[in-house]
N, C-alpha and C positions, 0 to 999 in steps of 0.2 A: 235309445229310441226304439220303440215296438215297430217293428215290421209288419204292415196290414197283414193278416189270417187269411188262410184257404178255406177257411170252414164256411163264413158265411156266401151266399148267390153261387154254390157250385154247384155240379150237377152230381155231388155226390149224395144225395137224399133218393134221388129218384133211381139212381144206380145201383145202389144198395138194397133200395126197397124190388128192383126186377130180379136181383138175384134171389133175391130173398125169397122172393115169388115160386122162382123158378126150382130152388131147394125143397122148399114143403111141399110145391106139386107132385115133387116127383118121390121125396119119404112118405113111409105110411105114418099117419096120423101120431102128431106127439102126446104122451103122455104127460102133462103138466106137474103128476106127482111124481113122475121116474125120473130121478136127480142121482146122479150117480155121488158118491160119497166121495171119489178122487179128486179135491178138487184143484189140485196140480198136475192133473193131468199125465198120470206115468204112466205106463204102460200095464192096462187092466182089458181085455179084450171084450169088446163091445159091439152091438149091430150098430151101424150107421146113424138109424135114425134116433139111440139112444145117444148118441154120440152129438147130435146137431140140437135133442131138447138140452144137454146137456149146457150145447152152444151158448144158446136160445137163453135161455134163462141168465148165463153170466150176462149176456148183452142187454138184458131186461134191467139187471142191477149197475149196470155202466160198467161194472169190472170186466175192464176192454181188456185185459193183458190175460185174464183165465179164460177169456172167451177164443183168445187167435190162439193158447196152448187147446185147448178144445178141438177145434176146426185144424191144427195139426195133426191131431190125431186121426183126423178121417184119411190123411196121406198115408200117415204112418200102418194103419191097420186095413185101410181099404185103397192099399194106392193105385188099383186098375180101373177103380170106379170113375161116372161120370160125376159125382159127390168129391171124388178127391182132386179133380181141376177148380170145380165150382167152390170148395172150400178151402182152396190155396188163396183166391182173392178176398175170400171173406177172413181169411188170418190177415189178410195184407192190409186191411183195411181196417181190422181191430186194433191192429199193430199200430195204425198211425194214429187211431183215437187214441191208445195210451201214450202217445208222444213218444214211441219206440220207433224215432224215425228210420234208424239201420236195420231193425228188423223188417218193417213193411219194404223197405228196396231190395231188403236179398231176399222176400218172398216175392216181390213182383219180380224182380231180376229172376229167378228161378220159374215162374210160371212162363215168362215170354221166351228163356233157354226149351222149355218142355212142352208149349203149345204157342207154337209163334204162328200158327196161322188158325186159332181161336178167334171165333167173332169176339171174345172178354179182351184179346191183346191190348185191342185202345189203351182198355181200362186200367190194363197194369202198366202201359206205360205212362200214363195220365196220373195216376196214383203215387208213382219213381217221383215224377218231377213234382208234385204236391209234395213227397214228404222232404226232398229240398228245398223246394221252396220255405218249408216251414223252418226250416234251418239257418234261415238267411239270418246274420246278426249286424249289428247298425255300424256304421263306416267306420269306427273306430279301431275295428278289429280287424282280423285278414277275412278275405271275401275269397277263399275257396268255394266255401258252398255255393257263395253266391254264383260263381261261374259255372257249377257245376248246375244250378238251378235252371241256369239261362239256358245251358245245351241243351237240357233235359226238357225241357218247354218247348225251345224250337224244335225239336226232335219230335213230340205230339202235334205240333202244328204241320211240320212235316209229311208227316206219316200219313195223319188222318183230317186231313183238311177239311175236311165238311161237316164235323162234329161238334156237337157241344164240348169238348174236350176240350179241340181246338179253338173253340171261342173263349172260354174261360182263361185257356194257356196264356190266348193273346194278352188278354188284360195283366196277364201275370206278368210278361214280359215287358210291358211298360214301366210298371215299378218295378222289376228287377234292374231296366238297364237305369232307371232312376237312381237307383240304390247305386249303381256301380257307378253312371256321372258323378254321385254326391262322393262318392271316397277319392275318385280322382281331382275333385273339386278340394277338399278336405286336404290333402297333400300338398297341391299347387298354391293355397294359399301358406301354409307352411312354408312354403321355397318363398313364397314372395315377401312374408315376412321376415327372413333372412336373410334376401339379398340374392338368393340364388334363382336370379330371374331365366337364366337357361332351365333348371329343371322344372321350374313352373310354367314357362310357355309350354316345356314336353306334356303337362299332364294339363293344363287347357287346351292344349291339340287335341288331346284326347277325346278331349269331352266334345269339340267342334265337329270332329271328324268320325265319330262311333255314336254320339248320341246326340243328335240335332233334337231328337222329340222329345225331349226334356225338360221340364222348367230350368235347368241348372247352364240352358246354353246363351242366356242374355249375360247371367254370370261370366262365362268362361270369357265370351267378347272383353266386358270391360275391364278382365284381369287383365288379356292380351294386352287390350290399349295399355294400361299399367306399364306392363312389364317388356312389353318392346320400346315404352317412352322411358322408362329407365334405364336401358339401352343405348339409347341413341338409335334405333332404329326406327325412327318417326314414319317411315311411307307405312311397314306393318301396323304400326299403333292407328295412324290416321283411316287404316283399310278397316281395322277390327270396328274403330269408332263408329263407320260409316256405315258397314254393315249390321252392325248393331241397331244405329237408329232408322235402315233401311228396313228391318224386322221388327224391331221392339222400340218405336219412337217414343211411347209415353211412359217409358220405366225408367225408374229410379236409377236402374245401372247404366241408360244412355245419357242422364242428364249428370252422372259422375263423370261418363268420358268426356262430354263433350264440352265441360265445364274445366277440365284438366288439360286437353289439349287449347281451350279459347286462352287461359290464364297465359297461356306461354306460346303467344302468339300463333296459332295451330286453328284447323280447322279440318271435323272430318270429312276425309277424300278418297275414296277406294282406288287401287293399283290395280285393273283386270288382271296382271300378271301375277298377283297374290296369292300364296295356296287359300287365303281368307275368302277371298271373291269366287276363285275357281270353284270351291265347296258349295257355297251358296248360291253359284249360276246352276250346279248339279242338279239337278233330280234327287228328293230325299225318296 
């Protein structure tokens, strides 16, 4: 399963395009026909602004990966200039066009180590958690990146709360923690397929208690009911049921519980004293 893209509705067109802005304001005029012949970029010593046509043109051809070796070189050969902070994120961010997503974090890792109190910081830490998030692989697999996604999101949202960064983040972290409900969902019904209805209540807890904004938590209810009624623990099952159809009455997953506890003489009943009820009395 593809993991939605960061590329389309972010604010990274309009971001790119100010830096970009802000790069040729301040070089003298590019030469369109000065292309330097290295186009590996080793070490051939260069004035700046042959150095960013140089840029400029790989990025014109999409060869994202000779354009961020490019824009290293402006650190490498002019690294006091005001060109070599401004072209550490323009690497950072070629880097993550060519889907080199470890390079764009240890270049953004590296700019907010060396200018953490740049108005660009946002940027690079906005840019860290985009190139994990693009990491994110589908529940099947281990979800490191994915946690690592989440941190890095909340960490923009954190940081820089009033930004477009942080509005984009937010949506990112919806379907992150989506992504992270569906692999505990993924597992839980494995247990319950087995019989191992303890470790499947443990990872629909999960899902109840960490990801309520989920489409996956009318799910997690009617595994409960499931698997506290294969149990023998009928108050849990009958609280899961109740709460379920207290939240989600016209879905398909309340009219499975409630259809499973009526069969065998049952009806659902919430227990205030329920961790089920107490969650759901909460404030999400």
């Amino acid at each position: 399963m593809a993991f939605p893209s960061s590329r389309h509705a972010s604010p990274f067109p309009r971001l790119i395009a100010a830096l970009t802005f802000a790069l040729l304001s301040g070089c003298s005029m590019f030469d369109s026909n000065n292309d330097s012949s290295d186009d590996s970029a080793q070490y051939v010593e260069r004035p700046v602004d042959q150095i960013y046509a140089d840029a400029w043109k790989k990025i014109n051809d999409h060869d994202w990966n000779a354009a961020a070796k490019q824009f290293d070189e402006v650190e490498r050969q002019h690294p006091y200039s005001i060109w070599a902070r401004r072209a550490m994120l323009m690497s950072a961010f070629c880097y993550y066009e060519a889907n080199k997503y470890q390079d764009a974090i240890n270049t953004a890792d590296q700019f907010i180590q060396l200018h953490p109190g740049s108005q660009e910081v946002a940027y690079a830490f906005y840019l860290k958690a985009m190139s994990l998030y693009e990491q994110i692989v589908d529940v099947g697999r281990d979800q490191t990146n994915t946690e690592q996604a989440l941190t890095a999101l909340q960490d923009v949202v954190q940081r820089f709360p009033n930004t477009e960064y942080a509005r984009d983040a937010l949506l990112k972290i919806d379907l992150t923690q989506d992504h992270m409900a569906g692999k505990e969902m993924e597992v839980g019904r494995y247990y319950l397929r087995r019989g191992d209805y303890i470790g499947a209540i443990n990872r629909f807890r999960i899902v109840v208690e960490r990801y309520q904004r989920t489409p996956q938590i009318a799910e997690a209810l009617e595994r409960l009911t499931e698997a506290y009624y294969a149990l023998g623990v009928y108050d849990e099952a009958k609280t899961a049921a109740a709460v379920l159809g207290a939240n989600y009455p016209g879905s398909m997953w309340y009219r499975d519980s409630y259809d499973l506890l009526i069969t065998h003489n049952m009806k659902p009943e919430a227990n205030p004293a329920s961790w089920i009820s107490r969650i759901f009395q909460s404030p999400v």
